[in-house]
N, C-alpha and C positions, 0 to 999 in steps of 0.2 A: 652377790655371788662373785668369788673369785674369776677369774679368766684363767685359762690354761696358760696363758705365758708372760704371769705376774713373776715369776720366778727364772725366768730365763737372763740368766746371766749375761749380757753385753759383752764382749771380745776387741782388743784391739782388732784392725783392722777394716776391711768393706764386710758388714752384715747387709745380706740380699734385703730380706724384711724388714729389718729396723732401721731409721734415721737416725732413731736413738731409741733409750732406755722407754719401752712402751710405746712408744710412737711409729706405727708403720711406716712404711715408703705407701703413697698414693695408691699403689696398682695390688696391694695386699690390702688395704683398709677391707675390704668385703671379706676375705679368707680371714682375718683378724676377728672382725664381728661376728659370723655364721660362725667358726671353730673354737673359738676363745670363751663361749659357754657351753660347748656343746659336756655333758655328764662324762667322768673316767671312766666308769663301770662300759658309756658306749664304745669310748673311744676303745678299750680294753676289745671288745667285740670284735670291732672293723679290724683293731689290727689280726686279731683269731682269722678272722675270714679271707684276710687277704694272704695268710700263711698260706691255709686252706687251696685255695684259689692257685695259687702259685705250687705248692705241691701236686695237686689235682692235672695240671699242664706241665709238670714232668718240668718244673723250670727251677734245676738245684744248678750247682758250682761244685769244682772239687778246690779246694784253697792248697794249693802247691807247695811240699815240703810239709803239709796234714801227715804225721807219721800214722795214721789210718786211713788218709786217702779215701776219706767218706765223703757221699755225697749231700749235700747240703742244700737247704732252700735257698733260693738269692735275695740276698737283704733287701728291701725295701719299707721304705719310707714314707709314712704315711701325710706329710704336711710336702705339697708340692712345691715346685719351682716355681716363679711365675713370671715372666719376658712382658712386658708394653710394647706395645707395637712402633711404636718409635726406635726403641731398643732394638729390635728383632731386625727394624730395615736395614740398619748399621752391620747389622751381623750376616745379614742375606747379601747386603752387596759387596760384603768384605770378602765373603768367602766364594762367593761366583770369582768373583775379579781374581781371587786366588787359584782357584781349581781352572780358570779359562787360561793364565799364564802358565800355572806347570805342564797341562796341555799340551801348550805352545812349546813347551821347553821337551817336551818329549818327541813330538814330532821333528822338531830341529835336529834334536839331537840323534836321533837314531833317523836323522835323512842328512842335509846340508852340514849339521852342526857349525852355523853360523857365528854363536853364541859361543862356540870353545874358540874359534879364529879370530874373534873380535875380542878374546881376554876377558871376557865379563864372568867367565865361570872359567877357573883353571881345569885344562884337560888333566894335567894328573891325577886330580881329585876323582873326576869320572870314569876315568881310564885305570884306577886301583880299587875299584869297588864292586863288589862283590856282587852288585845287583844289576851293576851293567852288561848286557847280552850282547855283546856283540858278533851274534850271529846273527842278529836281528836289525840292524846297520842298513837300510836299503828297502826298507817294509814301511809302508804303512797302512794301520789297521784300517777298517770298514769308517767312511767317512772320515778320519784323521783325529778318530778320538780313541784314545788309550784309557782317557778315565773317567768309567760308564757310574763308578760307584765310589764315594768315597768321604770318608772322615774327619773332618777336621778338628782337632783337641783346641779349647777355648780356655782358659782362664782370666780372672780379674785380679787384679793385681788392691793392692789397699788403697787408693782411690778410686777402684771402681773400673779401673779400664779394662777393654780386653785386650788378649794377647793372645799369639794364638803358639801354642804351644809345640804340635807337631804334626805332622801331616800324613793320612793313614790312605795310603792310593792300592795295595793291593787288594787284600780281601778282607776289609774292614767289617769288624762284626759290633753286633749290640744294637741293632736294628728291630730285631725281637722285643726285648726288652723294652725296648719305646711303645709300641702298640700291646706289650702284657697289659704292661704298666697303666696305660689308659683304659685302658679293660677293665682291670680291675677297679682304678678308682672313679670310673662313672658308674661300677655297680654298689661302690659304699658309697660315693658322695652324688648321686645323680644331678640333686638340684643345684649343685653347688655349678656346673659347667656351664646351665642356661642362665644362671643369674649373672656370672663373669664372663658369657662372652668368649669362652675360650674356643680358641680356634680347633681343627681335628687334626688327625692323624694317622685314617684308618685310610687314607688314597696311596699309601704310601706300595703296599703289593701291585695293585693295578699300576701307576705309573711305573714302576721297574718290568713289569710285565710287557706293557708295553713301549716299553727301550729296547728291550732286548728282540721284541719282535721285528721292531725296525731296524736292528744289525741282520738280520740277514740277506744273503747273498740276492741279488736282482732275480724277480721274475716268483719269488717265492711267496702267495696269496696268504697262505697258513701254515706260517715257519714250526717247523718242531723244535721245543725249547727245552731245556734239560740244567738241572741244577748237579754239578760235577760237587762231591762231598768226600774228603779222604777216611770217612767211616765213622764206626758207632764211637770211638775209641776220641776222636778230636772234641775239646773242650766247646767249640763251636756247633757241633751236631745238632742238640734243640734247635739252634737258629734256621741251621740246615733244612728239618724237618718240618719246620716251622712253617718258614717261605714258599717251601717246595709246594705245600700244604696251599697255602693263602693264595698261590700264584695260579692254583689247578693245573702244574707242569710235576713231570715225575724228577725223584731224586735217583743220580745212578752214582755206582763207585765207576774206579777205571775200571775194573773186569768186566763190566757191562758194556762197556763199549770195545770197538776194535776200529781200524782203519785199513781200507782198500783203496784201491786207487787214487788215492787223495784225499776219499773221501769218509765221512767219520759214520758209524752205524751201531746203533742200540739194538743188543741182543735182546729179541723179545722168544714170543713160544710161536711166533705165525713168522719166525722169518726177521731177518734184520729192517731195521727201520733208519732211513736216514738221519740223520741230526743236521740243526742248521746254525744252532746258535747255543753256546756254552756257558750259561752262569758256574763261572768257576768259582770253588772256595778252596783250592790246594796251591800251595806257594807254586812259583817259578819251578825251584830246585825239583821239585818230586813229578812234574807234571806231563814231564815225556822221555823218559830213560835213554831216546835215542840222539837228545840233546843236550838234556842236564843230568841229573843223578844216574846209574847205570844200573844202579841197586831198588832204584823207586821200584816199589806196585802198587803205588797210589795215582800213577798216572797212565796215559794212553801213549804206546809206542805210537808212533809217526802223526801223532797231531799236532806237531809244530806244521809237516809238510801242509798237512791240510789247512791249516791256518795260512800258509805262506801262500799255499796254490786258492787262497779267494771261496775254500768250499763249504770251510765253517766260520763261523765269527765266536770271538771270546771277550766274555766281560769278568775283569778288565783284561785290558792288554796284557802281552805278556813284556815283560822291560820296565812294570814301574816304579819298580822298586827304587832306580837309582834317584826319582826323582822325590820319596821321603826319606834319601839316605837322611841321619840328621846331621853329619856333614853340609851335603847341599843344601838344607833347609837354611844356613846362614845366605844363601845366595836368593832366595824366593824375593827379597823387594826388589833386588836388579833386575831379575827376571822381567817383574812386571813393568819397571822403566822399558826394560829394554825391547819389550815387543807389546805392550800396550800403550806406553809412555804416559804412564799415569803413577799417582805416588798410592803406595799400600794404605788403601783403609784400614786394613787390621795388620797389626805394628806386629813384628819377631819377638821375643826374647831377647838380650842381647847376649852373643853366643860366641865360645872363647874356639878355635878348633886346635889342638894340641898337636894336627901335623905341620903349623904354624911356628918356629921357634919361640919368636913372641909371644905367641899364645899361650905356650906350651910351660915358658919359665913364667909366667904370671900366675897360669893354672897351679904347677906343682911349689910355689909360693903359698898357696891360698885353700892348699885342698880342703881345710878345715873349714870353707865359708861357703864350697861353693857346689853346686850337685851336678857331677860328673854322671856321662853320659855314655855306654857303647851303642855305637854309630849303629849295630847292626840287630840290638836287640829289643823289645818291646815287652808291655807287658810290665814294667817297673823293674825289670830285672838286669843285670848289669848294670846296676847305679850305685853310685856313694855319693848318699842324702852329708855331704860334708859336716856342720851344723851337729849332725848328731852320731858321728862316727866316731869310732875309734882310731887310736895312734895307730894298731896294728892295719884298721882296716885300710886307714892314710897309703901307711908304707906300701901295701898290697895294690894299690891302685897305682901310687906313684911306678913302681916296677912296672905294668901293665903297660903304664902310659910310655915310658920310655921303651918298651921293647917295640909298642906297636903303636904311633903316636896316631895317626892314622884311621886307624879306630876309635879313637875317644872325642867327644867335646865336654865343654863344661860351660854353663850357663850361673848368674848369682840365681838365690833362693830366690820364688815368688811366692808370699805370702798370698797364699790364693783366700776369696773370698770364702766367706762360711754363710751356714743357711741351718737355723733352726730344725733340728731332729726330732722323733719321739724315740725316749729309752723305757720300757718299761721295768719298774723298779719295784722294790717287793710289796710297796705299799701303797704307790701313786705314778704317775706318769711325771718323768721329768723329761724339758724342753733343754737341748744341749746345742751349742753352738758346731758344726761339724766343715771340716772345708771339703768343697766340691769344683769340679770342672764340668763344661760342655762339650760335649760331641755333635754337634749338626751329619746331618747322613743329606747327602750333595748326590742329586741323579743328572744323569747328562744324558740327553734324549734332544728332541730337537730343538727343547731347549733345556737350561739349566734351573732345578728344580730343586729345594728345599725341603727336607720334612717338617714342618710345622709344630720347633721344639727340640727333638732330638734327644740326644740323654747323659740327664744331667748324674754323673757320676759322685757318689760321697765316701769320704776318707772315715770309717767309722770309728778309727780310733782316736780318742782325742790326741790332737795336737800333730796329727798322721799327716803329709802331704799325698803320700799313695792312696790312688781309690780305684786301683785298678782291683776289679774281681777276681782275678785271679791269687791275690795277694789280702783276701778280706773284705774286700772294698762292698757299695751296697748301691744303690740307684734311688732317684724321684721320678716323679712324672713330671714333665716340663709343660709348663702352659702358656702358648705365645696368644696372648690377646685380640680381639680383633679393635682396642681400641687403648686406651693407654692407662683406665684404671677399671 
């Protein structure tokens, strides 16, 4: 009998599963054997039911610039990720040791700012960026953690290394997607997760649940927790309702709340109820009209005060933005010298910043090689994939770069690793090489915690770097091992 991935094409570059042509990597041999005979007609099925599955829990996408702006199911992928646990440790302590320095860099900075005086991060840089609050200069949050939640983007480069690509500290989403995703494929492949050993996934509400109970204010036995959501309308909402859901905590907009005395209060039908502690998912900018935007009503007038006066706690912070500016992101190894005094497990990029003059004539040299970046946007948007741009698109960027150099970085291409797909085709299932990156979701409670896996993003169209959902993109399940095959 053939095997399903007697046909799978080979790709320059790191393939996850293959060594080579047929030959797994160690810690796939079992997913190779159990899936590599399993009948088309079933696999045909599973993928049916995981549609199914994923429709059913309301889990579509709108792909941006769709001129129907339909909603859509989220691509997923039926042949998993799969992390060794040797692997996994590399990336667990790469990315603590990162998320415990920008930490570090946040409280410095919005207290002593040690780190701008001593030249190791130029004050200009922080001092022109749009994410720094400096109304917020003299505060520190509940216990001196600013970042209760947050994302780190992973890729491999063609020998296999990782890098870590960008660093996602406000309200990093795609959390949901991790625990769908495991959902659904322990109910097509059940026996496939006790034969490998695959570690879970599903502690992931309960520990954020209790983080957040532990931010609140002294003295409070059964804190009232609350998931802040800027509405049905935000491409994040599912997650929203999701959490809300898993956590047994209610979801409010701003209207639902108000603030007195300092203090912040859920309109219910018996009377205001206090709130103690705010999983926020609404940026900085919209979040309190009497601080930042004037025009939000997606946030609560005067809950900065209440923040400020000790009477609510907010995850994350409010300020921390400046510290995934992707500016700053070239400063993250000094960082970690610099108040941990240890060298980066998990290596940058290397990353050009264009308000650099150096920088800046090397970059607009080279636009053609290299994928520019605006500093302040996410989501795959604001970028010129160099490589495969146009003269016009060049020119448009180069203008960009010189009116507001400031704004832009540019980093070379990283031929990110790929991982075996299913496409279904009109007459058989064909196996396509596809590149992907990882997202780890990083909690910070008393201590610093890992999801086991996180979510491995896939670029679905051949030859695509972007696998941002928003843009087309599609998901696996990631499977961190409890042992190394």
């Amino acid at each position: 009998m053939k095997s399903l991935f007697d046909r799978y094409p080979m790709k320059s570059g790191f393939d996850e599963m293959f060594e080579s042509s047929g030959v797994p990597r160690p810690h796939y041999r079992r997913l190779f054997e159990r899936l590599g005979n399993v009948p088309l007609e079933d696999l045909r099925l599973k993928r049916k039911q995981a549609d199914q599955a994923f429709l059913r829990q309301g889990i579509t996408f709108t792909v941006y610039g769709d001129a129907q702006q339909t909603e859509k199911i989220f691509p997923f992928d039926l042949l998993p990720r799969i992390i060794p646990n040797t692997e996994w440790q590399i990336i667990e302590a790469g990315t603590k040791q990162r998320v415990r320095a920008l930490n570090m860099f946040l409280v410095d900075l919005y207290g002593e700012q040690k780190i701008l005086k001593d030249h190791v991060v130029p004050r200009d840089l922080i001092e022109s960026s749009e994410h720094f609050q400096k109304d917020l200069v003299g505060f520190c949050p509940p216990k001196g953690v600013f970042i209760h939640v947050s994302g780190i983007d992973l890729v491999r480069n063609h020998e296999g290394q990782y890098y870590v690509l960008e660093d996602n500290l406000r309200t990093p989403s795609g959390i949901s997607y991790v625990l769908e995703n495991r959902l659904v494929m322990s109910q097509l492949f059940p026996n496939l997760f006790s034969d490998m050993h695959v570690r879970p996934v599903d502690q992931y509400p309960a520990q954020l649940l209790e983080n957040l109970k532990g931010l609140a204010p002294l003295g409070k036995e059964n804190p009232t927790v609350v998931l802040l959501t800027p509405g049905v309308f935000n491409s994040a909402y599912f997650e929203h309702s999701f959490l809300s859901l898993q956590m047994g905590i209610k979801m409010v907009e701003g209207r639902d709340l108000v603030v007195e005395s300092d203090k912040v209060y859920m309109k219910t039908t018996k009377g205001l109820e206090q709130i103690d502690v705010i999983y926020r998912r609404v940026d900085d900018a919209f979040l309190d009209p009497e601080i930042f935007r004037k025009d939000s009503v997606l946030g609560v007038p005067g809950l900065v005060r209440a923040y400020r006066a000790g009477n609510v706690a907010l995850a994350n912070g409010i300020g921390n933005g400046i510290a995934d500016d992707k500016a700053v992101y070239t400063f993250v190894p000094k960082m970690i010298d610099y108040y941990l005094s240890e060298q980066p497990i998990l290596h940058n990029v290397p990353t050009y910043l264009c308000g650099i003059p150096e920088d800046q004539q090397y970059v607009l040299e080279h636009l053609g090689e290299l994928v520019v970046k605006a500093v302040a946007e996410s989501g795959g948007y604001g970028m010129l994939m160099g490589p495969s741009s146009t003269k016009a698109e060049q020119d448009e960027f180069r203008k960009k770069i010189l009116a507001n150099p400031r704004s832009y970085i540019a980093q070379p291409v990283v031929t990110l690793s790929h991982h075996p797909c299913v496409f279904d085709g009109a007459d058989t299932f064909n196996i396509m090489g596809r590149h992907i990156d990882l997202r780890p979701f990083v909690l910070w409670g008393e201590d610093i915690t890992l999801s086991l896996g996180g979510l491995t993003r896939v670029a679905l169209k051949e030859g695509s770097l972007v696998v941002n959902s928003s843009q087309g993109g599609g998901s696996k399940d990631t499977w961190v091992l409890y042992g190394d095959e």
